[in-house]
Backbone as a chain_set.jsonl record, in Angstrom:
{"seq": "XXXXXXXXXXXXXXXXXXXXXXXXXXXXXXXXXXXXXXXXXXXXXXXXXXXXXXXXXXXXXXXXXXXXXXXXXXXXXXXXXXXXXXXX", "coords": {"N": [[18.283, 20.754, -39.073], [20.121, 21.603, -36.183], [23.269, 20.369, -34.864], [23.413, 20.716, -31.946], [20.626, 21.277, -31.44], [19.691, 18.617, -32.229], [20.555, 16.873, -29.806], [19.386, 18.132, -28.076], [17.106, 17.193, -28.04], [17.009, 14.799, -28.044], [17.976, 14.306, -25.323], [15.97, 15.424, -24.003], [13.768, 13.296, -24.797], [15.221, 11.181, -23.574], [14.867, 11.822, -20.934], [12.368, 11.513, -20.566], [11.834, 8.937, -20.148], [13.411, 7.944, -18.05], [13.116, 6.74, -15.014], [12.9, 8.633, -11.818], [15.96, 8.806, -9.257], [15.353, 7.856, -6.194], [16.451, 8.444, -3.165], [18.4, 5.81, -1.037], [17.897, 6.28, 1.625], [15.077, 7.26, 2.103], [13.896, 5.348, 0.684], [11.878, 2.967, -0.802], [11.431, -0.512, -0.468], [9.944, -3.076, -2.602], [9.487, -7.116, -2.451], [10.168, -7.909, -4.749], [12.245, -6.247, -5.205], [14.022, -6.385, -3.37], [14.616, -9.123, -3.845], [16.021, -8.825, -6.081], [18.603, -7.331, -5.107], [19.341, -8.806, -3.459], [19.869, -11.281, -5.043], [18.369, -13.423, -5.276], [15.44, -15.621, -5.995], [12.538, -14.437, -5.74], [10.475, -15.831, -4.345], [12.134, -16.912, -2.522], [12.281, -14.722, -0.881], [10.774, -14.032, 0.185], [9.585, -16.439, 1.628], [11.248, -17.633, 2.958], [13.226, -15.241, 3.767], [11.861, -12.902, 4.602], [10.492, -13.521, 6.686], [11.618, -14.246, 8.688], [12.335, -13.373, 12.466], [14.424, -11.327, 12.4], [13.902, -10.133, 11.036], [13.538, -7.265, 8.881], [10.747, -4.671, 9.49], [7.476, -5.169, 8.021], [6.234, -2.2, 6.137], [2.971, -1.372, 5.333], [1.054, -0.551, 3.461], [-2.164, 1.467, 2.952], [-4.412, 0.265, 0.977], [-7.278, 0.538, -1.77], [-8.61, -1.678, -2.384], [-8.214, -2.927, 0.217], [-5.946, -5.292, -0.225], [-2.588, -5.392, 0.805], [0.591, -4.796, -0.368], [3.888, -5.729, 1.259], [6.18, -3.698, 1.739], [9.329, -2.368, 2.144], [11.67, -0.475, 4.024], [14.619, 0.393, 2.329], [17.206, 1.181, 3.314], [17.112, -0.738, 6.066], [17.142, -2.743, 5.036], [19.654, -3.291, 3.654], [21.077, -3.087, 5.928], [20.202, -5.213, 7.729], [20.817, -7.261, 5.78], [23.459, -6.607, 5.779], [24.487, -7.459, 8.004], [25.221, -9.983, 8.128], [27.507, -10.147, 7.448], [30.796, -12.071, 7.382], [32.655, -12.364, 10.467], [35.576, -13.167, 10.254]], "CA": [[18.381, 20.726, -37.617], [21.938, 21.661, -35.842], [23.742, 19.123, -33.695], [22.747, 21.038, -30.633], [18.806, 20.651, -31.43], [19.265, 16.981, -32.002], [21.254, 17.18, -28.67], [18.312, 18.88, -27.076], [15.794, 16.917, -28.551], [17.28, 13.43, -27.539], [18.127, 14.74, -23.939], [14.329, 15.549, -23.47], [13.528, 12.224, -24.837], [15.657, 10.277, -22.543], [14.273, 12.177, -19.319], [11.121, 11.321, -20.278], [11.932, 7.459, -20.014], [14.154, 7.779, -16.936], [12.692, 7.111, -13.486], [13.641, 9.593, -10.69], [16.404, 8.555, -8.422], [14.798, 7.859, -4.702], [17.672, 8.219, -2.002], [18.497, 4.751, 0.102], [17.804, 6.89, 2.859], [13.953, 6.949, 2.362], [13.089, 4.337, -0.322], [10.972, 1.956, -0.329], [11.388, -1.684, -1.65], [8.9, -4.364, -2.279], [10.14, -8.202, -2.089], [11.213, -8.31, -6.116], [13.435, -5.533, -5.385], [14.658, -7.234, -2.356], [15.005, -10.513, -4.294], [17.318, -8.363, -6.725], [18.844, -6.994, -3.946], [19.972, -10.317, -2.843], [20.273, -12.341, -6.234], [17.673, -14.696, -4.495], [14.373, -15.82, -5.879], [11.349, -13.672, -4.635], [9.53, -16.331, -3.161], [12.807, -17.565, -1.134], [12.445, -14.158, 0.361], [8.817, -14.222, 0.465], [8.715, -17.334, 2.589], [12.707, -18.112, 4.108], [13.986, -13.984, 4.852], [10.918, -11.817, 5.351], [9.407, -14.29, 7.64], [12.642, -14.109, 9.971], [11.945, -12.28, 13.044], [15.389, -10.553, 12.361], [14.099, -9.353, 8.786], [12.542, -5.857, 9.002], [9.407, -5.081, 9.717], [6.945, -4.563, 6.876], [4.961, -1.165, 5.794], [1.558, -1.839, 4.539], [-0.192, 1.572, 2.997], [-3.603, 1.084, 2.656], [-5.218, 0.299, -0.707], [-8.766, 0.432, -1.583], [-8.996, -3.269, -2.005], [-7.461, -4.429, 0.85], [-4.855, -6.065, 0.138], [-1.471, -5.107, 1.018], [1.826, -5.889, -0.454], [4.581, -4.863, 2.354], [7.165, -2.874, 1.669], [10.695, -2.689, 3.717], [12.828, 0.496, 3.541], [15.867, -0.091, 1.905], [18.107, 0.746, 4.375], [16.909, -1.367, 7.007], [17.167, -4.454, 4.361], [20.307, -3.048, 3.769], [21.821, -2.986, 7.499], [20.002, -6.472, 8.124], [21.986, -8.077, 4.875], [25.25, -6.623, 6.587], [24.886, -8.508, 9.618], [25.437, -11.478, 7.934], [28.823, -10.479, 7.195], [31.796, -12.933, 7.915], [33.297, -11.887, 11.257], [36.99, -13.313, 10.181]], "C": [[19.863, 20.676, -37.244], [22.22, 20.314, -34.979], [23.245, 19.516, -32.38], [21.206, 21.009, -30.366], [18.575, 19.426, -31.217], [19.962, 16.182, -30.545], [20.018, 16.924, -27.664], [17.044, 17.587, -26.854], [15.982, 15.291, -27.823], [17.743, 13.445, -26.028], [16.58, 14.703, -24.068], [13.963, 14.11, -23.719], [13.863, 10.975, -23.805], [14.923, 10.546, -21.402], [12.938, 11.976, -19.703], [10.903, 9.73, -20.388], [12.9, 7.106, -18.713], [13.04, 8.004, -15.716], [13.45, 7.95, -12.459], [14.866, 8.456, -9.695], [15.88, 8.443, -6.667], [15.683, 7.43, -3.779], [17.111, 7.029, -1.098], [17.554, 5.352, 1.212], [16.028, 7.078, 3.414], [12.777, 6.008, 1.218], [12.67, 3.3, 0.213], [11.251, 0.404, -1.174], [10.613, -2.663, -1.701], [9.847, -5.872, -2.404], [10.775, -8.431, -3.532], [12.368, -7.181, -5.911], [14.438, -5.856, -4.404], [15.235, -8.325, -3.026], [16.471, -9.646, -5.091], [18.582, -8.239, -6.311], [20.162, -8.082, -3.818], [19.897, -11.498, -3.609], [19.871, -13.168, -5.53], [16.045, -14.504, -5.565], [13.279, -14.806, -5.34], [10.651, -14.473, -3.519], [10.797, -16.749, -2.503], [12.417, -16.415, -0.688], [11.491, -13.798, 0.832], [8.749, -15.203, 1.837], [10.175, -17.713, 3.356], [13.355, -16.924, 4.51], [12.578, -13.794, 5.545], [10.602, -12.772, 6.577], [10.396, -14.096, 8.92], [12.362, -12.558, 11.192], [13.167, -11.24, 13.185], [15.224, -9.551, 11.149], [13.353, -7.823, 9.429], [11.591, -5.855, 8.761], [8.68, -4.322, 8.118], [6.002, -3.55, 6.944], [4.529, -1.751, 5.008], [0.373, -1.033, 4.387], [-1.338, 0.546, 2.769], [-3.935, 0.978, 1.195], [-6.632, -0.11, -0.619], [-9.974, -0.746, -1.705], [-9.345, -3.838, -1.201], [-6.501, -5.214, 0.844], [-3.592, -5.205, -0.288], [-0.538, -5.19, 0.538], [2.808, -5.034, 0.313], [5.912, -4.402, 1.051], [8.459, -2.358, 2.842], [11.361, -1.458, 3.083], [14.298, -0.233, 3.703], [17.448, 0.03, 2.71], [18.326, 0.443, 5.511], [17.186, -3.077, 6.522], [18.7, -4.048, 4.1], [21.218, -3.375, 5.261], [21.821, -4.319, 7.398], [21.034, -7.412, 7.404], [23.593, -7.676, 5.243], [25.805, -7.192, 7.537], [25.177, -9.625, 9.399], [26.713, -11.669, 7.308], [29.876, -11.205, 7.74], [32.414, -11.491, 8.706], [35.211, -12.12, 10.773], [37.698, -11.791, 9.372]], "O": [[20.689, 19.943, -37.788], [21.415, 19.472, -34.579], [22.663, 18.673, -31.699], [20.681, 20.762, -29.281], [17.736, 18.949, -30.453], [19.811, 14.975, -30.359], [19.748, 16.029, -26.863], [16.378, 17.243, -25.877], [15.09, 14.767, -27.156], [17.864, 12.315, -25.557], [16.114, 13.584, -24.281], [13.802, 13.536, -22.642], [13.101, 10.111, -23.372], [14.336, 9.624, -20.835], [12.198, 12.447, -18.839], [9.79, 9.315, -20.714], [13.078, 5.917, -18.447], [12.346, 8.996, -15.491], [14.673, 7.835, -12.378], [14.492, 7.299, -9.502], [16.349, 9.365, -6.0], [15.795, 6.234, -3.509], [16.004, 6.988, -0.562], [16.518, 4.786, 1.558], [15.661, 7.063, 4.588], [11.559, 5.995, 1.036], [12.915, 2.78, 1.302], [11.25, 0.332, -2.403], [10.545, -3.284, -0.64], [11.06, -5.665, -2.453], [11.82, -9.079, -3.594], [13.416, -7.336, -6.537], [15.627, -5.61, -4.607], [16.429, -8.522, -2.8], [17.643, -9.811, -4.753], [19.551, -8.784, -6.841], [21.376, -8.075, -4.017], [19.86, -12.61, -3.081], [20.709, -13.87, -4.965], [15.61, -13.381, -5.821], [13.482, -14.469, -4.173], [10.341, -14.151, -2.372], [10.396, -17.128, -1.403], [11.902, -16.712, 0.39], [11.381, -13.235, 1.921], [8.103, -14.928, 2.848], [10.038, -18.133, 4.505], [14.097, -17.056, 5.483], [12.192, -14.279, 6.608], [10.515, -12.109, 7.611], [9.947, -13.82, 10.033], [12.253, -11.354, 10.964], [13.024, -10.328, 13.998], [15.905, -8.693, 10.587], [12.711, -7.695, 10.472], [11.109, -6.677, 7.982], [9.102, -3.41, 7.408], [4.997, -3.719, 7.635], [5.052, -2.466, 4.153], [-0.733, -0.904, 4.912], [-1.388, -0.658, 2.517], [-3.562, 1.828, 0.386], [-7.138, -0.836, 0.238], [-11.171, -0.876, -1.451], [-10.169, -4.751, -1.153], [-6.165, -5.843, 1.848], [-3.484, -4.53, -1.312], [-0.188, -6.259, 1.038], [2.754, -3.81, 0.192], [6.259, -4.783, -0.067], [8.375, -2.085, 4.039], [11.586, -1.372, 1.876], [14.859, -0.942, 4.538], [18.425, -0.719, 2.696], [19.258, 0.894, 6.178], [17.347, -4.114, 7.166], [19.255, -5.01, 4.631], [22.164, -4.153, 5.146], [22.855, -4.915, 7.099], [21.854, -8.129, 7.977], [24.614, -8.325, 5.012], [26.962, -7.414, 7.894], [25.422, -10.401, 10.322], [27.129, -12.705, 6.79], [29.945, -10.931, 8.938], [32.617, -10.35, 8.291], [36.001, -11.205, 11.003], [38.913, -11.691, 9.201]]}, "num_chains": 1, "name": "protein.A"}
């Protein structure tokens, strides 16, 4: 096998363990990616952000359960965490 096969061969491999990139612009994040986000706990932002009527509002797709888990586009959690920048 040449260097450029094992090239090939380990390129294909990788992209088939890489998740797609999903632009800020219409992603979606649930509250662990939020917590990441904001090097916080999930449940602080479970029960001390989301709950703020300043936090963004949550989407909640349907599932065939019933139950929901919201989802906040990312650059609305984005914006919100900027507002809390020091004015000085």
């Amino acid at each position: 096998m040449s260097d450029a096969d094992l090239i090939d061969r380990l390129a294909a491999a990788l992209a088939e363990h890489t998740k797609p990139v999903i632009p800020l612009s219409i992603d979606l994040w649930d509250i662990a990616t939020i917590a990441a986000y904001l090097k916080r706990d999930p449940q602080t932002v479970r029960e001390r952000m989301a709950c703020l009527p300043s936090f963004p509002k949550a989407i909640r797709l349907p599932t065939k359960n019933g139950r929901t888990h919201p989802l906040y586009r990312a650059v609305e959690v984005i914006k919100w965490t900027e507002g809390y920048r020091d004015k000085h």
